[in-house]
N, C-alpha and C positions, 0 to 999 in steps of 0.2 A: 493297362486300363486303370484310371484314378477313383475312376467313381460307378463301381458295378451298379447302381438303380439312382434314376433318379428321374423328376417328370418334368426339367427342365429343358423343355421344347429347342431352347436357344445354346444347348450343352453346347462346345467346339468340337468338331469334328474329331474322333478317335479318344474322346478324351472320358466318357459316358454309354453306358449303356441306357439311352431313353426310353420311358415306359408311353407306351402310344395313348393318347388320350380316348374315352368312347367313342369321341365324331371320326376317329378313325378307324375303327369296326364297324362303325354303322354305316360310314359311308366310305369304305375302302379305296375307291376310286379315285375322289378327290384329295386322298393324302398326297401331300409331295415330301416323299423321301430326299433330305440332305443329303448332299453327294460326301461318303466318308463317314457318316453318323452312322452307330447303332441302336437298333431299337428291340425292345421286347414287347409283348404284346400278351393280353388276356384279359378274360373278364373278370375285372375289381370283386370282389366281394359285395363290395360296401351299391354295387350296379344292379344288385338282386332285390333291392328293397320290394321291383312289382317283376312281373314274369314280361310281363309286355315287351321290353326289348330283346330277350333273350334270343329271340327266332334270327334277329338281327346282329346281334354280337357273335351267336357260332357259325353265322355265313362268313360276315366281315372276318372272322378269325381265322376260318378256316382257306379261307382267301391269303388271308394277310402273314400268316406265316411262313406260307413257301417263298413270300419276297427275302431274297439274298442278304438284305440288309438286319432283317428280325433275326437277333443268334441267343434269345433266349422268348420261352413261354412265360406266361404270366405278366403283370401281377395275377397270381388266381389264389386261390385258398376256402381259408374259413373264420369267421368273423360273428361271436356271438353275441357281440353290443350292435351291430350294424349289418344291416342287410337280412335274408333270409337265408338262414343253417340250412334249410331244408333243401331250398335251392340250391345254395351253394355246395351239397354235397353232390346235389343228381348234377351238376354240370363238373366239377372235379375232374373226374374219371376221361369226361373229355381232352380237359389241355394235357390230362397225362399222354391218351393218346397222341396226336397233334405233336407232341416231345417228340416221340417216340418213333411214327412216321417221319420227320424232317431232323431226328437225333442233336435236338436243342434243347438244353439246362431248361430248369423248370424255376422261376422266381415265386415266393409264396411269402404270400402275407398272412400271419396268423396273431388271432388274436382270442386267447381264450378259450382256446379251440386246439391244445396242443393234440389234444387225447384223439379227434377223429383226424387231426395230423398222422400221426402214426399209426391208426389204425388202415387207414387209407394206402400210408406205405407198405405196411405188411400186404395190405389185401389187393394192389397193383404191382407188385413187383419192379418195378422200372427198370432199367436201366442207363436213362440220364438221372444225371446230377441233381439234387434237388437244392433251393437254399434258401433260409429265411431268412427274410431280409428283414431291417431294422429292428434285430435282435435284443432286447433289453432282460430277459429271463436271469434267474437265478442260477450257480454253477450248476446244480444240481437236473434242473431240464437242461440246459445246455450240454453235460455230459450224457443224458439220454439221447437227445437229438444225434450228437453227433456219434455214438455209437451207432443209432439206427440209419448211419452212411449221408447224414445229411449235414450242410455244411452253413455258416450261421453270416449273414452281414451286418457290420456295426455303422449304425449312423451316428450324430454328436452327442446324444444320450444311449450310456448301455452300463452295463454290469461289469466293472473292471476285473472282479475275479474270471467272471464267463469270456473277456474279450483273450483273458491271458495264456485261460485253460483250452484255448482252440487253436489247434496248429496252425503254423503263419499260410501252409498252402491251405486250408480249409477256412480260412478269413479273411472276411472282404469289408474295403470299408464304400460306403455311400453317400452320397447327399439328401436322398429322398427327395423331401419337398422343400428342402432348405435353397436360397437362390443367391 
């Protein structure tokens, strides 16, 4: 796989792990899955600004994860310039679950929010993978992260000591939203 996240709808088939957009949680039904594409699924951080969709992102989620094609959670996380912390912790817990139930990698967007990162891993335990994607940190959290079993993905911006200091099978590179 060349490019572990990205939200480029049009990726080629096998070549991307696609991150499904909200119209596709909220309206599960009418997504059409690419024949050969991968997709991950979860709800953005940055989607919590109001609570109003929420009821509707963990049906569509919870729908949408058992499709064959989704082989990882998220984007989910935590994000303290964007969206609601507050929210986004009480819904957390979920896409861990959802991993854990269908034993698919967990993609996490964190931003500033390393600390209830980790506290969240101690206090869920997991057993899938977990990994943050478009990694830009310093070595120093980088070595924290990846002690605490989690593994880091680098998009066109990142921290050349941190990309160095993370073993080749625990780094992944991305596109994000670059197209």
């Amino acid at each position: 796989m060349n490019d572990f996240h990205t939200h480029n709808l049009n990726a080629p088939p096998g070549e991307a792990v696609i991150n499904l957009p909200a119209e596709a949680l909220l309206n599960p039904a009418s997504f059409t899955f690419r024949p050969g594409c991968l997709y991950s699924a979860g709800i953005h951080p940055w989607w919590t600004d109001t609570a109003e969709n929420i009821p509707g992102f963990i049906e569509g989620l919870r729908l949408i994860a058992a499709h064959p094609q989704v082989v990882a959670i998220g984007e989910c996380g935590f994000d303290r310039l964007r969206g609601d912390l507050r929210l986004q912790e009480e819904i957390f817990p979920l896409h861990i679950e959802i991993a854990e139930m269908h034993q698919r990698p967990v993609t996490l967007h964190c931003v500033r929010a390393f600390d209830v990162l980790l506290a969240a891993r101690k206090r869920l335990q997991p057993t899938t993978q977990w990994t943050v994607h478009g990694f830009r940190g310093k070595p120093g959290l980088a070595r924290q992260l990846l002690d605490a079993g989690i593994d880091l993905s680098f998009g066109r911006h990142y921290n050349a000591e941190s990309f160095e200091l993370t073993p080749p099978q625990r780094r992944h590179r991305e596109t994000d939203n670059e197209q």
